[in-house]
C-alpha positions as CSV (number, residue, x, y, z in Angstrom):
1,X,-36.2,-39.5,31.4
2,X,-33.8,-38.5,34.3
3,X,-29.9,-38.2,33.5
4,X,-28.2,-40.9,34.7
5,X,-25.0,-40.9,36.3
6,X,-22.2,-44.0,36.5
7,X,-19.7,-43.3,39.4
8,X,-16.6,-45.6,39.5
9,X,-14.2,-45.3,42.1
10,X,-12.9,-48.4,44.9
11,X,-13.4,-46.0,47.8
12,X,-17.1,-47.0,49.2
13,X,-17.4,-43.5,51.1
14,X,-16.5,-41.5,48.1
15,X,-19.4,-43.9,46.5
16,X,-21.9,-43.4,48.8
17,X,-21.0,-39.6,49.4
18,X,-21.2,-38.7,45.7
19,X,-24.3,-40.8,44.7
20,X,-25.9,-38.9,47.7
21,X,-25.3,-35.6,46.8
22,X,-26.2,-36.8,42.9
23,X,-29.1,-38.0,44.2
24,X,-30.6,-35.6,46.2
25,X,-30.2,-33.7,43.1
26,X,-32.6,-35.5,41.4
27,X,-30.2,-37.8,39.1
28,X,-30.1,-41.2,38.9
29,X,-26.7,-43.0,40.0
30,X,-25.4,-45.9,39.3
31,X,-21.9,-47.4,40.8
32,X,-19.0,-49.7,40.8
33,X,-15.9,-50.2,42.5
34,X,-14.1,-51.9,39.4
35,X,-13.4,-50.8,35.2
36,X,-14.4,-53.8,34.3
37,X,-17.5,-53.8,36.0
38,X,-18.3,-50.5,34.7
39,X,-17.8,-52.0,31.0
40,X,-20.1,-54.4,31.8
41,X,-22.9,-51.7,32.9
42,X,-21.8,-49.9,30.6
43,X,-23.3,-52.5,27.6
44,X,-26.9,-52.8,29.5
45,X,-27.4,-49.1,31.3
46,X,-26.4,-46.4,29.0
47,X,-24.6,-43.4,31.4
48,X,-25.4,-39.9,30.3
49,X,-21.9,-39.0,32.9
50,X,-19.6,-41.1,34.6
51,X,-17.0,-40.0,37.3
52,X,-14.4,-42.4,37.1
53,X,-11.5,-42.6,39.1
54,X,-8.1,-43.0,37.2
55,X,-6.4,-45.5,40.0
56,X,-8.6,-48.5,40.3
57,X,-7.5,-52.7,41.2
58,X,-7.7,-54.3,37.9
59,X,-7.4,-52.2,34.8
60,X,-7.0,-48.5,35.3
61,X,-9.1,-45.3,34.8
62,X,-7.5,-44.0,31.6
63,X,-7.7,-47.9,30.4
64,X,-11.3,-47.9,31.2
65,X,-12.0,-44.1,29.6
66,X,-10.3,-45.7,26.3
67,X,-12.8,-48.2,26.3
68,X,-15.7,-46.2,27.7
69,X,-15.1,-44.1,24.4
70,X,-14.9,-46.8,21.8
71,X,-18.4,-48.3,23.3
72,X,-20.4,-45.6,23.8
73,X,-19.0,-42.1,21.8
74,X,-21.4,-39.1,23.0
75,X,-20.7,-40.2,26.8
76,X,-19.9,-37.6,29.0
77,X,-16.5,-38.7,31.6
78,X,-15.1,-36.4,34.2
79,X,-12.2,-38.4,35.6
80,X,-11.0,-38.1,39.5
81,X,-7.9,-38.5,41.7
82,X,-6.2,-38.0,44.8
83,X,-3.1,-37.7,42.8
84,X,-3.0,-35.0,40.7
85,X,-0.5,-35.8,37.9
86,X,-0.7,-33.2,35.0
87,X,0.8,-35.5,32.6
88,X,-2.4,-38.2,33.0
89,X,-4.8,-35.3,33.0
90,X,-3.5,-34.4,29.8
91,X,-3.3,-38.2,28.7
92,X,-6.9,-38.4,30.0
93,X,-8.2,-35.5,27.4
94,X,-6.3,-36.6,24.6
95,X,-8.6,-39.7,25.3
96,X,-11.9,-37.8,25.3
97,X,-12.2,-36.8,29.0
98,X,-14.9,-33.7,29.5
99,X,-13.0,-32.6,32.6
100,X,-10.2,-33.7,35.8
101,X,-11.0,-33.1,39.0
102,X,-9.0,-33.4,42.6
103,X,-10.1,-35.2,45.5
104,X,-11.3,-34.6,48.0
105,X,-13.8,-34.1,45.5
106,X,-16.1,-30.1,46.3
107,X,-19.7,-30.9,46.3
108,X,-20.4,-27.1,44.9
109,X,-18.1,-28.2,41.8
110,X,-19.2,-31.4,41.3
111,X,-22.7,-29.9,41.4
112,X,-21.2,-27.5,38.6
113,X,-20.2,-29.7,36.0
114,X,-23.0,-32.2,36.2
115,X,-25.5,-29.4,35.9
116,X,-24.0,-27.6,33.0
117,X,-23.4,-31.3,31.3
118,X,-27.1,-31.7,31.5
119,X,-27.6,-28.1,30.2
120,X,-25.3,-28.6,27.3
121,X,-27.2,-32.3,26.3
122,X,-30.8,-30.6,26.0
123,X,-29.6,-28.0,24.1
124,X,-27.8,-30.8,21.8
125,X,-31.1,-32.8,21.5
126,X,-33.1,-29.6,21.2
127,X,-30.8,-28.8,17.7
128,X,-31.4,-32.1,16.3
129,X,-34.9,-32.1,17.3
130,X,-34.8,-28.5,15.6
131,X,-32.6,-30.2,12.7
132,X,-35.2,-32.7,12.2
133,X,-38.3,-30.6,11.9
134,X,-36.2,-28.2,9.7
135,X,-35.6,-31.6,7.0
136,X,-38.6,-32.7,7.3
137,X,-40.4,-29.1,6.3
138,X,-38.4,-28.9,3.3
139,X,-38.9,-32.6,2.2
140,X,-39.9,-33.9,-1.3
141,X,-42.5,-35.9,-0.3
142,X,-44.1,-38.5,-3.0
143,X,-43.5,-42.0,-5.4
144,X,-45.4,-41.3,-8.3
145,X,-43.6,-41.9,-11.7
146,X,-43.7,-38.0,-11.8
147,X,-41.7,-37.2,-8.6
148,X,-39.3,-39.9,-9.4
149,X,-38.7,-38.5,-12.4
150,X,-38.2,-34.6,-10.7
151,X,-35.7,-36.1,-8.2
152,X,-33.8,-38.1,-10.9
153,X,-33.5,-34.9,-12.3
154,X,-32.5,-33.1,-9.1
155,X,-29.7,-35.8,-8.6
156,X,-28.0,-35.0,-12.2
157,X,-28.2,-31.0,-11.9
158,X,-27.1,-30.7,-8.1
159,X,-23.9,-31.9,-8.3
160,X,-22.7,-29.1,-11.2
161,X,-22.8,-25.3,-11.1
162,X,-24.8,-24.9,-13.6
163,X,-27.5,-22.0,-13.5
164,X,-31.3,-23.6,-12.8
165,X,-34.7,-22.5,-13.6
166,X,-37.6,-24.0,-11.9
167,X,-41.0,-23.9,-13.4
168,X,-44.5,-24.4,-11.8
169,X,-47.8,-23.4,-10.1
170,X,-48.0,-21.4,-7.0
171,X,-47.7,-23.6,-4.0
172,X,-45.9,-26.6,-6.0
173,X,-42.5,-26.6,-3.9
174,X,-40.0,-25.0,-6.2
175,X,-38.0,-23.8,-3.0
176,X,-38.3,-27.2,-2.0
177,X,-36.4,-28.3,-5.6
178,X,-34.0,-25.4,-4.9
179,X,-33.4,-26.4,-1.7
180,X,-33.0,-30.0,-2.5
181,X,-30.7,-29.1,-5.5
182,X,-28.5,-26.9,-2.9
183,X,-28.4,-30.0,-0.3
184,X,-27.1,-32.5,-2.8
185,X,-24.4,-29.7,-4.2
186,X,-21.2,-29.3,-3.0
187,X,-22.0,-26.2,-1.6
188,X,-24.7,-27.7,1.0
189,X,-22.7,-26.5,4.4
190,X,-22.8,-23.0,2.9
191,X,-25.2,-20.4,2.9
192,X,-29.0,-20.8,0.9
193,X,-30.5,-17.4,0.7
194,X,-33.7,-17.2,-0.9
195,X,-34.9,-13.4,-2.2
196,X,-38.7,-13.0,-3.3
197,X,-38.9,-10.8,-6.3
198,X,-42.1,-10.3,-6.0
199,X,-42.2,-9.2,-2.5
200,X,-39.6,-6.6,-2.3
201,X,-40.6,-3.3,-3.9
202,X,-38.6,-2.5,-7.1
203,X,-36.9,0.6,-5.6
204,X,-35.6,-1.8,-2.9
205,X,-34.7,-5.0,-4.5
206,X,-31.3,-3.1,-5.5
207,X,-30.0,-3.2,-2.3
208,X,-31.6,-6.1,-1.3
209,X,-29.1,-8.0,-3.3
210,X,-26.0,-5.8,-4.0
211,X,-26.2,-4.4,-0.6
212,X,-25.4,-0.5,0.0
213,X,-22.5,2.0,1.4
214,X,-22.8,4.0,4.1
215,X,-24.4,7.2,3.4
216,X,-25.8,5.9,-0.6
217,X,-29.5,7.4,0.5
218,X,-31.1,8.6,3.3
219,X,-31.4,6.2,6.2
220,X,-28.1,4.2,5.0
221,X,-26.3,5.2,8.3
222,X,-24.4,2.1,7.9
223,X,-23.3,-0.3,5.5
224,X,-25.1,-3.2,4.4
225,X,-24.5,-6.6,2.8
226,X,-26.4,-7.5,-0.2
227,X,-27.7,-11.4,-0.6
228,X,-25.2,-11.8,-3.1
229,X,-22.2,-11.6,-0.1
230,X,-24.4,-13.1,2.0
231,X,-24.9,-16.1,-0.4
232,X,-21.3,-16.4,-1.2
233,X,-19.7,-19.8,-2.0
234,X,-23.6,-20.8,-1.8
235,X,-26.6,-20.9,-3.1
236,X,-28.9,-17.4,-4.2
237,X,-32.4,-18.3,-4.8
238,X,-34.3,-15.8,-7.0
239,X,-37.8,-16.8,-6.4
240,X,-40.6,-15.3,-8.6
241,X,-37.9,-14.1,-11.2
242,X,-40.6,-13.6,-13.7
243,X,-41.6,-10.4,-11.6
244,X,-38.3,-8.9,-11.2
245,X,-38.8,-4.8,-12.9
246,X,-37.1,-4.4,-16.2
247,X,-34.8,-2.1,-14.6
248,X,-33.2,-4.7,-12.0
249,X,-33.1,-7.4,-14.5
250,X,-30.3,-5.1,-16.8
251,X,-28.2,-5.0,-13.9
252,X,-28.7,-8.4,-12.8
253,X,-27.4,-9.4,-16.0
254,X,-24.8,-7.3,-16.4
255,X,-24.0,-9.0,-12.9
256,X,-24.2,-12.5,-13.9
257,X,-21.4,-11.7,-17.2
258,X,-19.1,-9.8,-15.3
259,X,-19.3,-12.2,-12.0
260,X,-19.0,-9.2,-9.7
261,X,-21.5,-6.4,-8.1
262,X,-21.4,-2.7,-6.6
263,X,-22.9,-1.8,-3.6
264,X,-25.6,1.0,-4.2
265,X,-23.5,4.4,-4.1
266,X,-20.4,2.2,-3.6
267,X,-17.1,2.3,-6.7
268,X,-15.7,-1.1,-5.9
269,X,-16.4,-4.3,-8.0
270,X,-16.3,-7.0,-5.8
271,X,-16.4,-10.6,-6.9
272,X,-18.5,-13.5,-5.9
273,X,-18.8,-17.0,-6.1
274,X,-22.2,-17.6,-6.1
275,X,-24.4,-20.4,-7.7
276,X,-28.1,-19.0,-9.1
277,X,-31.1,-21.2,-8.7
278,X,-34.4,-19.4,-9.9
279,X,-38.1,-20.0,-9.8
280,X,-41.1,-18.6,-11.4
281,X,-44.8,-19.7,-11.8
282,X,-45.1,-17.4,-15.3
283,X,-44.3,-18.3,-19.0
284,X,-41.1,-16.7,-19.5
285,X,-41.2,-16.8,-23.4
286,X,-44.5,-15.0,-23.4
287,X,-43.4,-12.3,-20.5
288,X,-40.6,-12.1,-23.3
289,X,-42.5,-11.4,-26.1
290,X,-44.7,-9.3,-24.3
291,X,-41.4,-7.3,-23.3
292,X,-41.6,-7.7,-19.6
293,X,-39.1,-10.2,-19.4
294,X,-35.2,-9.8,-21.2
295,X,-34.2,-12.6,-23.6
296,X,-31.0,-12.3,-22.9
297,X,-31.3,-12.9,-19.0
298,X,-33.4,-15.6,-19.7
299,X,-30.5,-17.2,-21.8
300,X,-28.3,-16.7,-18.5
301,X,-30.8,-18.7,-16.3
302,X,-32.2,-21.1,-18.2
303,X,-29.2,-23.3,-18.5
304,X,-30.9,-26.4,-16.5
305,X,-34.4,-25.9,-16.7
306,X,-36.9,-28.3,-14.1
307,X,-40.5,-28.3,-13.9
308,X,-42.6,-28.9,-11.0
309,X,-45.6,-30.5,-11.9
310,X,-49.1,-29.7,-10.4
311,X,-50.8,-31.9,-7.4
312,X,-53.5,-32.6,-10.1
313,X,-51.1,-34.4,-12.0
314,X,-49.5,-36.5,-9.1
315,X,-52.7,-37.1,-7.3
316,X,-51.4,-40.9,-6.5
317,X,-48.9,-38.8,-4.1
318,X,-51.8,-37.2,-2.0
319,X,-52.1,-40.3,1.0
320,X,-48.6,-39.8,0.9
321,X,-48.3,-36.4,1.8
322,X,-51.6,-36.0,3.7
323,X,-49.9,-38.5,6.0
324,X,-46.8,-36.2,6.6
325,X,-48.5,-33.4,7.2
326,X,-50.6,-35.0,9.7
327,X,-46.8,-36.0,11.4
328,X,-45.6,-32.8,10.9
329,X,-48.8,-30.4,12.2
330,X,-49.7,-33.3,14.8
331,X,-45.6,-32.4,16.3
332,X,-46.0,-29.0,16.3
333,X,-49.5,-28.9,18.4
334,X,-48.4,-31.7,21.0
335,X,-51.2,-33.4,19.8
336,X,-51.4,-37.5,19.3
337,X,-51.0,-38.3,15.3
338,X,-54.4,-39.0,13.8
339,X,-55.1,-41.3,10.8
340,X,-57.9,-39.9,8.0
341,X,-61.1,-42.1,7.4
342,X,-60.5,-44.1,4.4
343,X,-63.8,-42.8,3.1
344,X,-62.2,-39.4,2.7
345,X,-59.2,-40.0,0.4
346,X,-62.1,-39.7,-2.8
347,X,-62.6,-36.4,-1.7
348,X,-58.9,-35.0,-1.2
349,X,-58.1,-36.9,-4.4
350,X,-61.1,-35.6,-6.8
351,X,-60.8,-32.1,-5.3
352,X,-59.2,-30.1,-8.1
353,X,-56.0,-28.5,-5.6
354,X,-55.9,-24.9,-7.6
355,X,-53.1,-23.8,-4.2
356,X,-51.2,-27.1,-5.1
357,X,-49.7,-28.4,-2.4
358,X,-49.9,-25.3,-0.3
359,X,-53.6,-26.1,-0.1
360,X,-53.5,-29.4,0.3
361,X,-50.7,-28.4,3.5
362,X,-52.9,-25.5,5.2
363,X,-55.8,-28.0,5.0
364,X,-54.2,-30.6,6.9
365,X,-53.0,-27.9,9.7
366,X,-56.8,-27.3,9.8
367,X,-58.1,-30.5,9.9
368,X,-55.2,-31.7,13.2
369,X,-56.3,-28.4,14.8
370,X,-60.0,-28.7,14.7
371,X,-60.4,-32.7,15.1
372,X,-61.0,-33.9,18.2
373,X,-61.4,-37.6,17.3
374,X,-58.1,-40.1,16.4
375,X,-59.9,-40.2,13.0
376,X,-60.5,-37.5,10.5
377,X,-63.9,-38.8,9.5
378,X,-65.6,-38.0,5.5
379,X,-67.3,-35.1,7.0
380,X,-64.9,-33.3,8.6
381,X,-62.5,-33.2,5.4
382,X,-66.2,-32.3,3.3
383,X,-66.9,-29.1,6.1
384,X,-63.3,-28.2,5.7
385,X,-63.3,-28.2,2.0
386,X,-63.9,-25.2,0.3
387,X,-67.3,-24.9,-0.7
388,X,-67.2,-23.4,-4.1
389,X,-65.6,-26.2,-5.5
390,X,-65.8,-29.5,-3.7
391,X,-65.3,-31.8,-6.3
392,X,-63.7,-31.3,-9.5
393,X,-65.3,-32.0,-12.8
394,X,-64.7,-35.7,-13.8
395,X,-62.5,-35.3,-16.4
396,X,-62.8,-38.7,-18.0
397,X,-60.8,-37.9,-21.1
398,X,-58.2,-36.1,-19.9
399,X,-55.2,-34.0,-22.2
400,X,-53.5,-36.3,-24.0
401,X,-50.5,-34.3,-24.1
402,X,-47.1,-35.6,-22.5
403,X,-48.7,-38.8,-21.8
404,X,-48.6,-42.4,-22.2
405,X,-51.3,-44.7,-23.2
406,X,-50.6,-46.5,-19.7
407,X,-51.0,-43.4,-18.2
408,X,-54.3,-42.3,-19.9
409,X,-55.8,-45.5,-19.2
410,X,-54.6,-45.6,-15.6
411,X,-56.1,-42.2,-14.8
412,X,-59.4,-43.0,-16.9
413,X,-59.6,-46.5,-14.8
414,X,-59.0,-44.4,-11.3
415,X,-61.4,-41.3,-12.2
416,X,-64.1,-44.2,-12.5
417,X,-63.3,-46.4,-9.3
418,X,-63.6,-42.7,-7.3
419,X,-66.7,-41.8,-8.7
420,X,-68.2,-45.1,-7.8
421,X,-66.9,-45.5,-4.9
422,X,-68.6,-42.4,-3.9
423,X,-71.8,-43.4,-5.3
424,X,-71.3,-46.7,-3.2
425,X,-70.4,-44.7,0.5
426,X,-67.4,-47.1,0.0
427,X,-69.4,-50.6,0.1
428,X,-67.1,-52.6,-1.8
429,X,-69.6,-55.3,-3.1
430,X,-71.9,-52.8,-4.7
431,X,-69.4,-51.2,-6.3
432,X,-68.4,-55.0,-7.9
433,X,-71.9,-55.5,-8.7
434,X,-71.9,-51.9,-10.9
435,X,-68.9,-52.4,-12.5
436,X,-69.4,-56.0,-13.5
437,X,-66.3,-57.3,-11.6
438,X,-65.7,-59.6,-8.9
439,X,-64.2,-58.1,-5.9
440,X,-60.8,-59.4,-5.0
441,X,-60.1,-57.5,-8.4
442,X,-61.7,-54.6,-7.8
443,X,-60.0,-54.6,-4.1
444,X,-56.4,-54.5,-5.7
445,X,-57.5,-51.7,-7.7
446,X,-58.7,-49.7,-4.7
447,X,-55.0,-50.4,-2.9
448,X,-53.3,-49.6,-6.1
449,X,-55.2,-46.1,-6.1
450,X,-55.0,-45.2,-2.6
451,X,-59.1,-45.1,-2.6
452,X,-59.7,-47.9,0.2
């Protein structure tokens, strides 16, 4: 969309002379010779700039700049005179004006400020682009009594300082939680650092997080900041905790009860206000009793603990999240959004999702990449599937363990809708005539379970 520009002066040469040399620019230019004509543009053509002259009939520039502001906040004004007057210009910023310039008004400058106004406004809408694509990568996606449940939880723990523990599966979105937890907290315009314990080498973690001197090994030819400073007055993410060497984890406590670090071959203690969140996918009590893992440390993390259920277990979420993946992969491939064959969803939600929602997320990317059609049909998302294990086994009688009779009889009922609807190839009245039902009945309970 081309920037548009409002000039607003009385002089009809200074109109025509600036819209031309706007013009040939390749802006579009819009003009009046009165302020109150330009507030009446001003409600039906939104201005990107307007040059607007502080001496007009009627109500003046600076009148017409306070007004501009109060109607339209994020617009751009550069106001113009023949009279320069320092105390106006200085009236005229206080009021929100970008710039003051003299006439008779230099093409070359003119030229100037327009260009680097348009300059500065991309690189505004590219950050909240940017901003946008960054929430929506680390959104909670889902509605199912079990995510409701995890963000209730979120909403009570983010608030405090307390210490938090995530727990779940590989590829369930515990940085997700973390980061949520950190967004809602009082400490969300500070830094969220995030160190994998499993990925840095024991003999570096060290001075991954309490940083080093100059000169504390070889190759330390300067000093370095450890994540603890860099996280400080935010949030330190200790992902994969459970794999943190036995070694590391003494000093980490001794850390934590102190509330202050040294630098590797450094003497001073410095202090930090830090909050912990940490994350693992083992079972801490039994790395504990296996002595890889110190009681005591535990202790000192597992203040608030939150678990991250499987996909398995929130397979009601899956349309849900297929959906924003599609958005999400769909935006960053300039390629049109495309919808998924209803007959598919029995696949994606009997498919046993061992990678969680990671899986789920890296098949999506595959399936928007390699689909030329507007629909992702059944066969594509079969092809795509890994092959080993298409389908999961039908568990009709599911653990009974931390659930409700509603919720036993719910998954039992959607289990057997899937498998006959596959039977079927989705024709609803066969379906009705198996199960012994009529079919506006057995059409709510497709809806209800995201099958049709």
């Amino acid at each position: 969309m081309p920037f548009k520009i409002l000039i607003v002066d009385d002089e009809p040469h200074i109109r025509s002379s600036l819209a031309g040399l706007l013009k040939d620019q390749g802006y579009k230019v819009l003009s009046c010779e009165t302020g109150e004509h330009a507030l009446e543009l001003i409600k039906d053509e939104y201005a990107d700039l307007v040059f607007l002259d502080v001496r007009l009939p009627g109500i003046d520039g600076l009148q017409v700049l306070e007004r501009l502001k109060q109607m339209v906040s994020d617009v751009t004004v550069i106001m113009i005179s023949g009279n320069a007057d320092l105390s106006i210009a200085v009236q005229a910023t206080k009021l929100g004006a970008y710039n003051f310039l003299e006439k008779p008004l230099n093409p070359e400058k003119v030229l100037l400020e327009a260009n680097n106004i348009v300059e500065n406004k991309k690189m505004r809408n590219e950050v909240v682009s940017l901003k946008k694509l960054v929430g929506q990568e680390y959104k909670l996606i889902g509605d199912s009594e079990i995510m409701q449940r995890l963000r209730r939880d979120i909403r009570k723990a983010a608030p405090s300082d307390g210490r938090i523990l995530i727990y779940g599966e590989n590829g369930t979105g515990k940085e997700l939680v973390a980061r949520e937890i950190h967004e809602l907290s009082d400490r969300r315009d500070k830094p969220f650092v995030k160190v994998n314990c499993a990925a840095i080498p024991k003999e570096l973690i060290e001075s991954e997080l309490f940083g080093y001197e100059r000169g504390a090994f070889t190759g330390a030819n300067k000093r370095k900041l450890g994540m603890i400073e860099e996280a400080n007055e935010g949030t330190l993410f200790l992902d994969e905790i459970g794999d943190m060497a036995l070694e590391t984890q003494a000093k980490l406590l001794r850390v934590l009860q102190e509330n202050e670090f040294r630098r590797v071959g450094g003497t001073t203690p410095i202090k930090f206000d830090v909050r912990i969140i940490s994350a693992t996918n083992k079972n801490l009590t039994k790395e504990i009793e296996a002595g890889n893992f110190r009681e005591d440390l535990y202790f000192r993390l597992n203040v608030i603990p939150i678990e991250v259920a499987p996909l398995r277990e929130r397979k009601n979420d899956i349309p849900l999240l297929a959906q924003h993946f599609i958005q999400s992969y769909s935006s960053q491939n300039n390629k049109k959004p495309k919808s998924i064959s209803k007959s598919a969803f029995p696949l994606l939600m009997e498919y046993h999702w061992r990678g969680n929602i990671r899986e789920l997320k890296n098949l999506i990317e595959r399936l928007v990449i390699m689909t030329e059609d507007d629909e992702i049909s059944y066969e594509t998302v079969f092809r795509y599937l890994p092959t080993s294990t298409k389908i999961a086994p039908r568990e009709m009688t599911p653990s009974h363990e931390n659930q409700s009779l509603r919720s036993l009889l719910e998954n039992f009922e959607r289990q057997l809708l899937l498998q006959e609807f596959q039977k079927s190839e989705g024709n609803v009245s066969r379906m009705a005539a198996t199960l012994k039902t009529d079919r506006p009945n057995l059409h709510r309970k497709l809806k209800k379970y995201h099958i049709k």
